[in-house]
C-alpha positions as CSV (number, residue, x, y, z in Angstrom):
1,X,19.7,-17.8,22.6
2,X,18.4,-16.9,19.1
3,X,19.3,-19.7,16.7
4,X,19.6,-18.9,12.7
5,X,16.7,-20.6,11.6
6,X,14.5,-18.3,14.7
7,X,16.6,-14.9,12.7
8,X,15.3,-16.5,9.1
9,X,12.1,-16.5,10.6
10,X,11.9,-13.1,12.0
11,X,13.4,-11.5,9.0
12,X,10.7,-13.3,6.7
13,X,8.2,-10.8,8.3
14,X,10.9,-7.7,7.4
15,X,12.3,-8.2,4.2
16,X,10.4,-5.1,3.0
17,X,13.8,-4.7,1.5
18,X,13.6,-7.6,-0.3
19,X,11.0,-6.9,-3.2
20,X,9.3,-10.1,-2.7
21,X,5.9,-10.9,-3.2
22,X,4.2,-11.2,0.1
23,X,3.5,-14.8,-0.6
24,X,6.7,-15.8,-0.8
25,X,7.4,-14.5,2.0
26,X,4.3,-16.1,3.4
27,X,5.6,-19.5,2.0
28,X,9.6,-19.1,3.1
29,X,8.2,-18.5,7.0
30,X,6.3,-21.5,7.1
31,X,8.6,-23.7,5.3
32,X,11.6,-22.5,7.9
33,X,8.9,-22.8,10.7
34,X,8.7,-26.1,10.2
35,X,12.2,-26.3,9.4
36,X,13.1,-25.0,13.2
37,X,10.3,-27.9,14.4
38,X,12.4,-30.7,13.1
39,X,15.9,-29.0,14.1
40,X,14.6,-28.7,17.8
41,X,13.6,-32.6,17.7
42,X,17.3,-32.7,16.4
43,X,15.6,-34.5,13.0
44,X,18.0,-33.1,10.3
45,X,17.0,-35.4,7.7
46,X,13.6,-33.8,7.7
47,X,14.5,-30.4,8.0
48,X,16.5,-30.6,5.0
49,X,14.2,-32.6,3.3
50,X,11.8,-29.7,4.8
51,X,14.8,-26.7,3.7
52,X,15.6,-28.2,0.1
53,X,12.2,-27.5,-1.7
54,X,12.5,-23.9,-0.5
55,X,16.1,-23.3,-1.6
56,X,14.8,-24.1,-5.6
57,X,12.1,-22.3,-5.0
58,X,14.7,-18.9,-3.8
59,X,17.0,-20.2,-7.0
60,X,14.3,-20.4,-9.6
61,X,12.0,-17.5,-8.7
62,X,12.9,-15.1,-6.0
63,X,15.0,-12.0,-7.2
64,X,18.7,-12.6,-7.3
65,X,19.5,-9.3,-5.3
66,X,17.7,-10.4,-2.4
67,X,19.2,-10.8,1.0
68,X,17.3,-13.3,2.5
69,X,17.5,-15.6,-0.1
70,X,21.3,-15.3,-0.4
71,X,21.1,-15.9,3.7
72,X,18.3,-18.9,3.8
73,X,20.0,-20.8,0.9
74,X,23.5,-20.4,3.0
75,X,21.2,-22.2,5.6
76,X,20.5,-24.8,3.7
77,X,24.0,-24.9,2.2
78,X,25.6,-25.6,6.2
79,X,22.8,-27.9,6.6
80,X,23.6,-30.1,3.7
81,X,27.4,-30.5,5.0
């Protein structure tokens, strides 16, 4: 079973569609790599302490049209809850 954060991931290395620079892309793989790490040791403190730097980055820099940011920071939206 695919979880959301292993989707994330996978579409961090397609989101040709997405404009974004390729280190951002870079930087939003990691960032939910490690992300996934601390959800599989069921940490979710850390991965939303992991998840929350990366949703100001989307909000601040990344291009308002894109659909991977709209998708991770609805991640990191759930998580919060």
């Amino acid at each position: 079973m695919t979880t959301t954060l292993e989707r994330l991931i996978q579409r961090t290395a397609d989101a040709a569609d997405d404009d974004l620079a390729p280190g951002a892309r870079a930087d939003a793989r990691r960032t939910l790599t490690a992300a996934l790490e601390a959800h599989v040791r069921d940490d979710h403190e850390a991965e939303a302490a992991l998840l929350a730097p990366l949703a100001r980055r989307i909000s601040d820099s990344w291009p308002h049209t894109s659909a991977l940011g709209r998708d991770v920071l609805g991640y990191v939206q759930a998580v919060r809850r």
